[in-house]
C-alpha positions, 0 to 999 in steps of 0.5 A: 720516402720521407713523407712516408716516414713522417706517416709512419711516425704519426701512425706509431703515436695513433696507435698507442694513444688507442693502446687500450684496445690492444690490451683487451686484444691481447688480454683475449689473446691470453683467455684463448690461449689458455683455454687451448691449452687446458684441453692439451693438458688433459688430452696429452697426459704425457703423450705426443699429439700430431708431433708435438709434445706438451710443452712443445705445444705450449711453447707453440702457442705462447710464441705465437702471441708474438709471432703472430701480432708481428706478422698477421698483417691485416691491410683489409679494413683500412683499403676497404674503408678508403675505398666505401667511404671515398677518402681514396679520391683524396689521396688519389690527387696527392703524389703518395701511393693509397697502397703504399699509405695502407702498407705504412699504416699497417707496419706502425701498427704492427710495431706497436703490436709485436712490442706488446706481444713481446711483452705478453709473451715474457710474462706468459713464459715466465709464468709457465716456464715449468711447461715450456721447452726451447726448440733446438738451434739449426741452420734452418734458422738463418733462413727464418727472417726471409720466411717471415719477410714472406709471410708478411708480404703474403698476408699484406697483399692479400689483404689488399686484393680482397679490400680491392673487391669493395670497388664492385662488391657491397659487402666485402666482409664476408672476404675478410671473414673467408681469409681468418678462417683459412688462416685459423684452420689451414695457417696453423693459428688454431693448432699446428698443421700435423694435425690435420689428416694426412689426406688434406696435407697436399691440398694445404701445402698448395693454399697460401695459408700454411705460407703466412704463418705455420711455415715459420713456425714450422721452421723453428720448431725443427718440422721441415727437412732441407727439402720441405724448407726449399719447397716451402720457400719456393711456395712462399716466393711464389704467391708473393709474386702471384698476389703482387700482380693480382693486386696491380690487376685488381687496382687497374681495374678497380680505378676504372670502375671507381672514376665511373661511378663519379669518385 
């Protein structure tokens, strides 16, 4: 455990030595935000959209600066490049867990990145407090941390299954690419899920997608009842243990193929 810690603490000064990056990130974050929320305002005029008032809408999109830079885990380009570039067989003759490493990696710098978010996400409030609207405390919400311990888990196991494809494929990306589109329209990081027809609802509910980042915020903004919440959970545990083992599977496979071609 300790050498993890010790990777994690050098991962943290990583990071923000290249904390540059994160505010253009970031500062790209705002411009999008912003343009979506131009089209609202105008759309709007004072009515309610798939739900959502204005300033619910607002307060959907300026909290998941943080919210999302705390939980959208990409675990994929750190396994993959591992993996290409053949820097997994040194880690491979060590006693750590290639897995393990990328995981530690990624909570660093996700640590780095909430802190940021957080900050990005006062300012903006600050800014636009006139628009925003504080959603109603329930019970739901001692639920919350566990939800997001899910989504977490969904989004980091299921980068690594897609990493894990690089020991038989040539071009991975085109995964990678597949996983932000899902995410973009079916994990409700583009526009809340209520406004997608009610046609494709069931399709959505059953994708991992809705699990990694809309269910949460589903959850603090009061849209799920005690049913929906308990099937909602149901769901989340269940592609948890579902991309654990696609993962174990994949890496047992994976090793095999990797040893053979002289790695």
């Amino acid at each position: 455990m300790r050498k993890y810690w010790a990777f994690y603490k050098t991962s943290i000064t990583q990071t923000i030595a290249y904390r540059g990056t994160l505010l253009m990130w970031l500062t790209c974050n705002f411009i999008s935000m912003a343009t979506i929320m131009a089209v609202w305002f105008s759309a709007a005029n004072n009515k309610s959209l798939g739900g959502y008032t204005f300033p619910q809408l607002t307060t959907y999109y300026i909290l998941g600066i943080v919210v999302g830079w705390a939980i959208n885990w990409n675990t994929f380009p750190s396994l993959k490049n591992k993996i290409k570039k053949g820097d997994l067989a040194t880690e491979l003759v060590k006693p750590i867990s290639p897995i393990k490493l990328t995981f530690v990696w990624e909570a660093a710098f996700r640590s780095v990145c909430f802190l940021f978010g957080l900050a990005g996400t006062i300012v903006m409030g600050i800014l636009l407090s006139k628009y925003l609207v504080i959603p109603t405390l329930s019970a739901n919400y001692l639920i919350l941390p566990f939800s997001f311990a899910m989504a977490i888990a969904i989004q980091a196991l299921l980068g690594v299954c897609l990493a894990m494809f690089s020991f038989w494929l040539t071009d991975t990306e085109s995964l990678s690419a597949l996983r932000w589109i899902g995410l973009e329209i079916f994990g409700g990081t583009g526009l809340p899920l209520s406004f997608i027809p009610v046609l494709f609802q069931p399709l959505i509910k059953a994708m991992p997608f809705r699990y990694m980042y809309s269910f949460p915020m589903e959850i603090i903004f009061g849209k799920v009842t005690s049913l929906e919440l308990l099937t909602g959970l149901g769901w989340q545990v269940f592609w948890v243990i579902s991309l654990y083992l696609l993962h174990k599977l994949l890496w047992h496979q994976g090793l095999k193929a990797y040893v053979s071609v002289g790695h």
